[in-house]
ROKE-851048 format. One record per residue: residue number from 0; residue in one letter; x, y, z of N, C-alpha, C in turn. Coordinates in steps of 0.05 Angstrom, whole numbers, plus 5000, padded with zeros to 4 digits. Layout:
# residues N
seq:type:n.x:n.y:n.z:ca.x:ca.y:ca.z:c.x:c.y:c.z
NUM:a:X:Y:Z:X:Y:Z:X:Y:Z .
...
***
This chain:
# residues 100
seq:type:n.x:n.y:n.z:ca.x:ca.y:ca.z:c.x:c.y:c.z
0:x:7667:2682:4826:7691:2692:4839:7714:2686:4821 .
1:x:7731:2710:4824:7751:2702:4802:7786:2688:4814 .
2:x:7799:2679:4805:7817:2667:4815:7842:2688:4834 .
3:x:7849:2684:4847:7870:2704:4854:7894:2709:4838 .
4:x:7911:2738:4847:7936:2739:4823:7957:2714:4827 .
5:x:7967:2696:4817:7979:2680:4817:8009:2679:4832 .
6:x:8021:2668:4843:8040:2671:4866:8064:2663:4849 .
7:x:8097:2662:4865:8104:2675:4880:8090:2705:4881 .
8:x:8084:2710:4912:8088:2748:4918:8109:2751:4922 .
9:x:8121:2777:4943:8137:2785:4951:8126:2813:4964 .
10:x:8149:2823:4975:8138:2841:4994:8159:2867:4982 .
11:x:8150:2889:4975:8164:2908:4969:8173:2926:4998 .
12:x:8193:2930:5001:8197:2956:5030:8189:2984:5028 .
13:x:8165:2984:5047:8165:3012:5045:8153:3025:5020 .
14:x:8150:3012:5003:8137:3033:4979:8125:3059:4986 .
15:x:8121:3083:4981:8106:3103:4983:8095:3102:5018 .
16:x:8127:3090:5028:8125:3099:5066:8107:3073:5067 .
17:x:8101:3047:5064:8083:3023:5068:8089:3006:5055 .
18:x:8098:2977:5069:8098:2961:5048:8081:2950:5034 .
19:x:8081:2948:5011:8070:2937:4988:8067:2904:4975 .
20:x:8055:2885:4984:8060:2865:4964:8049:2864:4947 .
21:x:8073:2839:4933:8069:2855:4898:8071:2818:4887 .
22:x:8051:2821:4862:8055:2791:4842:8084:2798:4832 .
23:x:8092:2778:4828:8113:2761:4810:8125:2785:4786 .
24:x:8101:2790:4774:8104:2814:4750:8104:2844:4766 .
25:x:8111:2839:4783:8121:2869:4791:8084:2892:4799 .
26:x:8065:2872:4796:8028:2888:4807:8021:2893:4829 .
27:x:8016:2913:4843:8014:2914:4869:7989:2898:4878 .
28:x:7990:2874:4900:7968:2876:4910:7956:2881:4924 .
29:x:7974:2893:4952:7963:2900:4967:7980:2911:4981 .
30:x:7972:2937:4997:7984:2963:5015:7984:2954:5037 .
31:x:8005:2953:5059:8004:2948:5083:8000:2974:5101 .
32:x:7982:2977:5122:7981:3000:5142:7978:3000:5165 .
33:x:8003:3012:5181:8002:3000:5211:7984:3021:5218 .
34:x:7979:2999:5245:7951:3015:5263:7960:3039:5284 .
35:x:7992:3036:5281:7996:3062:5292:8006:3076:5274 .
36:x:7994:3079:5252:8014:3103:5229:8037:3107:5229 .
37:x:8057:3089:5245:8084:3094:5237:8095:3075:5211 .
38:x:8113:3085:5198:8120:3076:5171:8138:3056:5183 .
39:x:8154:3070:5198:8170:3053:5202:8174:3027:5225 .
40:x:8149:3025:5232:8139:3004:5250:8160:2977:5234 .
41:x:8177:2966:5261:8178:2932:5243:8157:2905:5245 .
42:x:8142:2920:5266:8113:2900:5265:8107:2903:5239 .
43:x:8106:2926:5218:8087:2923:5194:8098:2906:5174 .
44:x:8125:2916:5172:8139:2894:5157:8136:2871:5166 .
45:x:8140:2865:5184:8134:2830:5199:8104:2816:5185 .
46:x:8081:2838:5189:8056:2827:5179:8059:2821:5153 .
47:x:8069:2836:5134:8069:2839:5106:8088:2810:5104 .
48:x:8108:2810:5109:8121:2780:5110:8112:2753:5114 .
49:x:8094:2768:5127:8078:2733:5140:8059:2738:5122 .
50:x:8046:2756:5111:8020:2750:5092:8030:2730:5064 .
51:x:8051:2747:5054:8069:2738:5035:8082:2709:5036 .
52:x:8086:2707:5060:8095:2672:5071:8076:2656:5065 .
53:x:8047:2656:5077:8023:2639:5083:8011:2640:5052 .
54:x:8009:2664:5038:7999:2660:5013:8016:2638:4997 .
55:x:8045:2652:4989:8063:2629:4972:8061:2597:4983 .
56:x:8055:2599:4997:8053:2567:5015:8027:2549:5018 .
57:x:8009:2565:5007:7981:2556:5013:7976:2527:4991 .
58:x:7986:2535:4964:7985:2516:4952:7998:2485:4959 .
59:x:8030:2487:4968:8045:2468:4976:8022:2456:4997 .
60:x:8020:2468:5010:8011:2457:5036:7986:2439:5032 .
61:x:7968:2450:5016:7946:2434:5011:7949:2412:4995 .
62:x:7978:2414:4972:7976:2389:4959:7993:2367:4974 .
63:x:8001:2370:4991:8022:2351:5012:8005:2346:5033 .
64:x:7985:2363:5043:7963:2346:5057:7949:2336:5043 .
65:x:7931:2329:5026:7925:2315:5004:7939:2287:4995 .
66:x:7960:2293:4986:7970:2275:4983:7977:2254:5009 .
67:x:7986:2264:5034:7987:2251:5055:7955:2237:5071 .
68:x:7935:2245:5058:7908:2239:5065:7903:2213:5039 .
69:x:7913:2215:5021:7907:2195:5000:7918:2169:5007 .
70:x:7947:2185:5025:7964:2149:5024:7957:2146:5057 .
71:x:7942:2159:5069:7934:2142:5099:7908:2142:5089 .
72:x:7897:2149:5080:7862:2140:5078:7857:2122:5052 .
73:x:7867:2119:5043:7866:2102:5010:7882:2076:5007 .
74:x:7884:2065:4984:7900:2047:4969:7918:2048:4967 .
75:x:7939:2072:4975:7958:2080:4967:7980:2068:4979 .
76:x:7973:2060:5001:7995:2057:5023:8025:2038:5025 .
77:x:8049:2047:5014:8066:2037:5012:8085:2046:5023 .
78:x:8103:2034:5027:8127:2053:5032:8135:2082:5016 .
79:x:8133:2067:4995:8148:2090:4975:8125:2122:4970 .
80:x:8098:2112:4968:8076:2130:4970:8080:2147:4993 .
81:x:8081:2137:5014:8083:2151:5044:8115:2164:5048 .
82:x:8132:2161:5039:8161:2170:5042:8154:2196:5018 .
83:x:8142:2195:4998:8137:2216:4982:8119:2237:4990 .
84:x:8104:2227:5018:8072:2253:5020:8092:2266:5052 .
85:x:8109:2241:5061:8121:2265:5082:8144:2273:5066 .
86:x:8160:2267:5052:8179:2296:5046:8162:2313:5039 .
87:x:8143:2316:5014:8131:2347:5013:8114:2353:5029 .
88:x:8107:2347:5049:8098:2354:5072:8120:2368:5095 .
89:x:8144:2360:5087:8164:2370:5098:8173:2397:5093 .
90:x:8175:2393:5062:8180:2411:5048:8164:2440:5048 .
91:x:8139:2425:5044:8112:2455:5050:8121:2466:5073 .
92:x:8115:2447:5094:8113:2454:5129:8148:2480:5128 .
93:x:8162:2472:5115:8189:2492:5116:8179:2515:5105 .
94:x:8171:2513:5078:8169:2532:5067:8140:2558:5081 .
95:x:8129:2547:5093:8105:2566:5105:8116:2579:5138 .
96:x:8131:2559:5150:8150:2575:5169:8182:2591:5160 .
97:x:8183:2590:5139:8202:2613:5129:8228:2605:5129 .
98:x:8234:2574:5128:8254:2567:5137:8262:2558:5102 .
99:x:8251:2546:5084:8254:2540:5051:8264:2562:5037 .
***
């Protein structure tokens, strides 16, 4: 299996009546299509936003749970260790609800 296109995405509007997300370098990867054929549905845009959200975020998120699993399950445990796995746990958790 080969690796995925590499993130940030983004979501193009509407391209060719559907939104489009697209890699970083401007590649499409994928066509959005509402299930009621309207283009201009804002449910579709909404989906395409949240795909685009959860992908860019997937990484953060796993290395801030990770890291927050190392300093409660491990050696790690200090103040300063644990003040560092919840900010970027903070930080992810923002960034995957759309608020970063």
């Amino acid at each position: 299996m080969s690796a995925h296109t590499p993130t940030p995405w983004y979501v193009q509007p509407f391209a060719r009546g559907m939104p489009e997300i697209r890699a970083a370098n401007g590649a499409e990867i994928a066509e959005i299509f509402p299930f009621n054929f309207d283009a201009d549905d804002p449910q579709t845009m909404a989906n395409a936003r949240y795909i685009v959200r959860a992908c860019n975020a997937h990484d953060e998120l796993v290395a801030a749970l990770e890291s927050a699993m190392a300093v409660l399950c491990g050696d790690e445990m200090n103040k300063s260790s644990l003040i560092k796995a919840l900010t970027e746990g903070r930080a992810a958790l923002a960034k995957a609800k759309g608020e970063a």
